[in-house]
N, C-alpha and C positions, 0 to 999 in steps of 0.2 A: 625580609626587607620591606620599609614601606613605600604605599604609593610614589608614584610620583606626583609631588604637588603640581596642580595646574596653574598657580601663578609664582616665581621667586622673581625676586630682587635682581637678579643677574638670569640671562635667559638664553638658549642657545643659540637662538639670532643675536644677541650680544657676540659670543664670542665668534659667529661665521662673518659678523664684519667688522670684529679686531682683526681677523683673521685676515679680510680682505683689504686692512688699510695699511699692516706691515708686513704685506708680501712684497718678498724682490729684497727686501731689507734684512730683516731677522733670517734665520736661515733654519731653514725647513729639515729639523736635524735628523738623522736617519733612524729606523727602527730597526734592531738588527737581533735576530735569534742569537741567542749563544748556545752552541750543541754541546757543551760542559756542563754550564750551571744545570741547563735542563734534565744532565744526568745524573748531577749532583742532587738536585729539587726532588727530581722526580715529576717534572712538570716541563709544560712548556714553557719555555722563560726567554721575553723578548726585553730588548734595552732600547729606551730614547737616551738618545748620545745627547744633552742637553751643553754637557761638558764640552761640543763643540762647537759654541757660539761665538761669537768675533771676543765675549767677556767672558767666556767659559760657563756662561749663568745662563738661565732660564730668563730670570729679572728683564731681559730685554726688553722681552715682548711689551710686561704689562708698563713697563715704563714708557717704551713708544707710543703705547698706543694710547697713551694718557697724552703726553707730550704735542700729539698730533691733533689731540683737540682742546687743544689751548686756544683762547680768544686772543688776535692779534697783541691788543693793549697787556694779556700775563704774559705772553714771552717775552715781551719787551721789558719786563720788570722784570722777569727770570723767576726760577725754582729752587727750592730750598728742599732737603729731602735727609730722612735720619735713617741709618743704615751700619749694619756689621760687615757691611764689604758688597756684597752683590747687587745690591739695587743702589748702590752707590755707583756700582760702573756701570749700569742699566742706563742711570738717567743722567750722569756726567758723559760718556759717550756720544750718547745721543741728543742732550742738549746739545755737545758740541758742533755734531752733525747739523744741527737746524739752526744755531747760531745765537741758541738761547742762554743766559749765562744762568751757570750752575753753585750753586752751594751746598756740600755735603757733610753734615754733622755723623763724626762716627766716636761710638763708644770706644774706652782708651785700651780694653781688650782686642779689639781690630788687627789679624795680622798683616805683618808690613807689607807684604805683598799686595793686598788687596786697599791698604793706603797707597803706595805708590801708584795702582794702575787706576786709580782714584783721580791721582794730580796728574797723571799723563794726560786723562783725556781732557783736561783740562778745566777742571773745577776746582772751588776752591772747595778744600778741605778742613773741619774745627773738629779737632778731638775731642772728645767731652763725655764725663761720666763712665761710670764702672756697669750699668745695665743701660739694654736698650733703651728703656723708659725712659732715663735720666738724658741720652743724648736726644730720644725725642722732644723731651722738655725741650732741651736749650734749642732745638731747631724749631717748635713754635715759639718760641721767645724771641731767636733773629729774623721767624717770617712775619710775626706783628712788627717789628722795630722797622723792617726795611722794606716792609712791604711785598715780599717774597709770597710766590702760590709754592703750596705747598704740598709735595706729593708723597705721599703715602706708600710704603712698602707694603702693605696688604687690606688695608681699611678701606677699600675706594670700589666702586663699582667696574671701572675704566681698568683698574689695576687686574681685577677678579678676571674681567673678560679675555685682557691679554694674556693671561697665567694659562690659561683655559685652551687656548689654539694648542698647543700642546696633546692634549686629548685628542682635539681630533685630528691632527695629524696621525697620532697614534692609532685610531681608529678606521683612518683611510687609510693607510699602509698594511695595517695587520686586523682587518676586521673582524677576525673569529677571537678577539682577545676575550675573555671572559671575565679576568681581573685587570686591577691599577691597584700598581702598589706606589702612592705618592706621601713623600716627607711633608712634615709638617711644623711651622716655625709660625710666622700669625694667624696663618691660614688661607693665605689668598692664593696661593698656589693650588692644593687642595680643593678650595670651595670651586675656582674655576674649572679645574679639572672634571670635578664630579659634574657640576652642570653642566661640559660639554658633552661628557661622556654617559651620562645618565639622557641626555637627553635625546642620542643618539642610540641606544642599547639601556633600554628601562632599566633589563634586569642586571647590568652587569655589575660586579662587586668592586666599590670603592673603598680602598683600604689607607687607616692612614699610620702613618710611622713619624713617633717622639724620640729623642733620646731619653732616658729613663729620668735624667737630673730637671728637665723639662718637658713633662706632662699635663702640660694646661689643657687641650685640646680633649683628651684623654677623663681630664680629671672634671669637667665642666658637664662635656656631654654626662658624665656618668651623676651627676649632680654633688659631687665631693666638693671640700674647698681647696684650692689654689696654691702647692706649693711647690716654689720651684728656684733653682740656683743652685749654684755648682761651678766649674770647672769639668769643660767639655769639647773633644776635638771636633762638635760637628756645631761651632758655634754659629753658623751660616741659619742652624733653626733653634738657637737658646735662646728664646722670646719666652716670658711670662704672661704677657697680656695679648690674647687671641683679640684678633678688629670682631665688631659687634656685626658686622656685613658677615665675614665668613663663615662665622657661628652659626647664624641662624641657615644660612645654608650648609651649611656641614649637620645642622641637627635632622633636616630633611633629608640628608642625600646618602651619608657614609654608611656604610656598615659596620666599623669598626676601625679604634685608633690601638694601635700598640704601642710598647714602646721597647726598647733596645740599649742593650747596657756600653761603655766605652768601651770594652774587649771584642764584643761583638762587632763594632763597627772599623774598630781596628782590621780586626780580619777580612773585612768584606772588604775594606781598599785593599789589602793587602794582594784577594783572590782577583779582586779585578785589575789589578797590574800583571798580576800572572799568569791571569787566563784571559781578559779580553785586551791588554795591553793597553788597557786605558786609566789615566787619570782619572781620578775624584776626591773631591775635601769629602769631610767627616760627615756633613750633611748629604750631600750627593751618594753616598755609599750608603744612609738606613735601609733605605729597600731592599738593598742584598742583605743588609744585618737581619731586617726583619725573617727574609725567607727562611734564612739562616737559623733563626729562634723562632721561629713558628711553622716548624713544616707541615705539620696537619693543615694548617690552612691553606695549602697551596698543592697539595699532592693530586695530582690528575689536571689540574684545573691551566688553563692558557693565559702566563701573567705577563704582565708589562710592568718594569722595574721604571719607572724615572729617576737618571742619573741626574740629578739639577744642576751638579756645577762642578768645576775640576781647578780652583783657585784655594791651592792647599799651599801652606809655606813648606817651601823645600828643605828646611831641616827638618821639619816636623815630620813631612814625607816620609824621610832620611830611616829619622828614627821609629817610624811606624815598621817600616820595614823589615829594620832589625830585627825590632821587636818581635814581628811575625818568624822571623828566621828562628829567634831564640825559643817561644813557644811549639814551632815545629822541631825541636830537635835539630836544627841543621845548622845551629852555632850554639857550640854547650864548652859551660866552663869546668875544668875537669881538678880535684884536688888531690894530687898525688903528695906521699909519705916519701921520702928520697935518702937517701943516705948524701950526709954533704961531703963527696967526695969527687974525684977528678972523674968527667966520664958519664956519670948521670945522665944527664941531661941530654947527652948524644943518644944514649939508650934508650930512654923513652922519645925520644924525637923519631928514631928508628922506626921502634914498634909501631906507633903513630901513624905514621908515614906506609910501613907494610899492610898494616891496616884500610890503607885507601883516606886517610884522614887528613885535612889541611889545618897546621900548625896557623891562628892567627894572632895568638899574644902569648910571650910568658911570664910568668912573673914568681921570684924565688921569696918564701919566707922564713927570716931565721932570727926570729926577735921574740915575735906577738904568737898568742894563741898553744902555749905550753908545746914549743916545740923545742927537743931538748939540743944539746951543744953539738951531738955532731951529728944530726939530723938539717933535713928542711921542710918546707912546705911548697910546692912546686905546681903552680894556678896556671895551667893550660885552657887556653882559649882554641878551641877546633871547632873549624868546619866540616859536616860531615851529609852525606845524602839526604837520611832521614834520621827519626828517633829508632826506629831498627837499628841502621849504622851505629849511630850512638851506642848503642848499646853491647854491640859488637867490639867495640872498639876498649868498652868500661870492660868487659871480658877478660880478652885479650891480655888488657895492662894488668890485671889480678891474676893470671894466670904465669905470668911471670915474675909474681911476688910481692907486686905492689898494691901497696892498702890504695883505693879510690875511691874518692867524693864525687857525687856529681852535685855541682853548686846550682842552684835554682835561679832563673834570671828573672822575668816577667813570670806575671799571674796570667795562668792558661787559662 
């Protein structure tokens, strides 16, 4: 690891009075062991519940604590700010709260979720563009036109500092942490992070987590060029262009960026609805992705996962969840060979059924797929414990004469 620089850009008395100008306000979110993962890791593995801010985001902080030092005359002209959802209800919130009027430019990707708690808090909201970039465009384009200050999701020093209380909360609740495992999207989360936490524990390892489609972070420090785009559940950190502020403190401070593929981040919302009962989008969950896909880096060692945010659309939830069911084996689609006669169909519901198995869809075929005239093809959807189960159950049904498919649903 290198030195610690003696002079950055952002500094850890920056973030002890972010820290001390949105206290009583943001909320001091808990750091909590989970005695599963860490049996799972092999590690000690603490969580910042980020996910339970008044916006479910992290974004508060550094939004407030931007906000709170505005010069009378820009809040009176108000703030303009470009956002995929979370620092959209960072600084609409809390502008409302202070009474400053709010404009939020969000790319037309944005789930509706995080548009509507956008216009609750009461700002006005312009959809625009298909990448971050392009809705930033158009939000300096209406902050020259109308005179709007304009606040920055991760480019800003103000922004860096408030990101950062986070750390050291973390660090005054659980001070033997030895890692931080924080996502990474422009980087201001991260660069504040590691200054509060580097500057408080030299040596501790700052780690940072991409999604695989979005590797800037990743791809710059390592001095590669730049590609990135895709279709990605953890759009909360699909940014292309890292702020030139964070960079340069991320090149001083991190250890190391990863990155983590969409299945993998699948699964880690999916273990933490399971096992800590907690909500998270797609970005808030890489840190368990990472553990997850990197466990040599974490075996022995005392890590800090930052949840950053739990503003996930609930169908997407929905069908994450599934998905996770179908992957483990504990909803599989079964293709049974039937004879099309009276009776079937109770037969195998039976064995099914004795099996311990829950019957959730059927469906007969007697058309497609070279099945002959007095045949069928009979597409059982069953719930079942595990893939053990599962498998128990494929047995069973062969054992009493029937040809079985098990139909593949999700890539495991």
């Amino acid at each position: 690891m290198a030195e610690l620089p003696t002079e950055l850009a952002v500094t850890l008395d920056d973030v002890k009075q972010a820290a001390a100008r949105i206290a009583g306000v943001v909320v001091h979110t808990p750091c909590l062991r989970s005695e599963t993962l860490s049996r799972i890791a092999k590690a000690d593995i603490w969580l910042k519940f980020e996910n339970l801010q008044f916006t479910a985001s992290f974004k508060e902080r550094g939004a407030l604590n931007t906000l709170l030092q505005l010069a009378p005359e820009e809040r009176k002209r108000g703030v303009i700010a470009m956002s995929a959802g979370n620092h959209a209800q960072g600084v609409a919130y809390h502008a409302g709260r202070l009474g400053i009027p709010a404009t939020i430019v969000m790319p037309s990707f944005t789930p509706n979720t995080k548009v509507t708690h956008t216009r609750g808090h009461g700002a006005k909201v312009v959809l625009k563009g298909d990448t971050l970039a392009e809705a930033g465009a158009e939000a300096h384009r209406l902050a020259a036109e109308h005179k709007l200050v304009f606040v920055h999701p991760y480019d800003d020093p103000r922004i860096i500092a408030g990101q950062g209380t986070m750390a050291l909360e973390m660090l005054q609740d659980v001070p033997q942490l030895d890692t931080l495992v924080v996502p990474v999207g422009g980087g201001g989360m991260i660069a504040g992070c590691a200054v509060a936490a580097r500057g408080l524990k030299p040596d501790i390892k700052v780690i940072g987590v991409e999604s695989a489609g979005y590797s800037a972070m990743r791809q710059l420090l390592a001095g590669e060029p730049v590609t990135a785009g895709g279709d990605t559940i953890a759009e909360g950190i699909a940014v292309r262009d890292i702020g030139r502020l964070p960079l340069s403190l991320c090149r001083d401070l991190l250890d190391r960026v990863v990155a983590v593929g969409e299945v993998e981040i699948e699964q880690a919302i999916c273990l933490l609805i399971e096992i800590e009962k907690t909500v998270t989008e797609g970005a808030g969950a890489t840190g368990l992705a990472a553990l997850l896909a990197y466990p040599d880096l974490f075996t022995g060692r005392r890590v800090g996962l930052v949840l950053s945010g739990g503003n996930i659309d609930t169908r997407l939830l929905a069908s994450v969840l599934m998905r996770g069911l179908v992957r483990d084996g504990r909803i599989v689609r079964l293709r049974l060979r039937i004879t099309d006669a009276p009776g079937q169909l109770a037969r195998v519901a039976t064995i099914i059924g004795k099996a311990g198995g829950n019957i959730v869809e059927v469906q007969h075929q007697r058309l497609f797929g070279g099945v002959v005239a007095k045949a069928a093809d009979l597409d059982v959807t069953v719930e079942t414990r595990d893939r053990h189960h599962m498998e128990e159950l494929v047995s069973v049904l062969k054992a009493d004469g029937f040809a079985v498919r098990v139909l593949e649903g999700v890539e495991a």
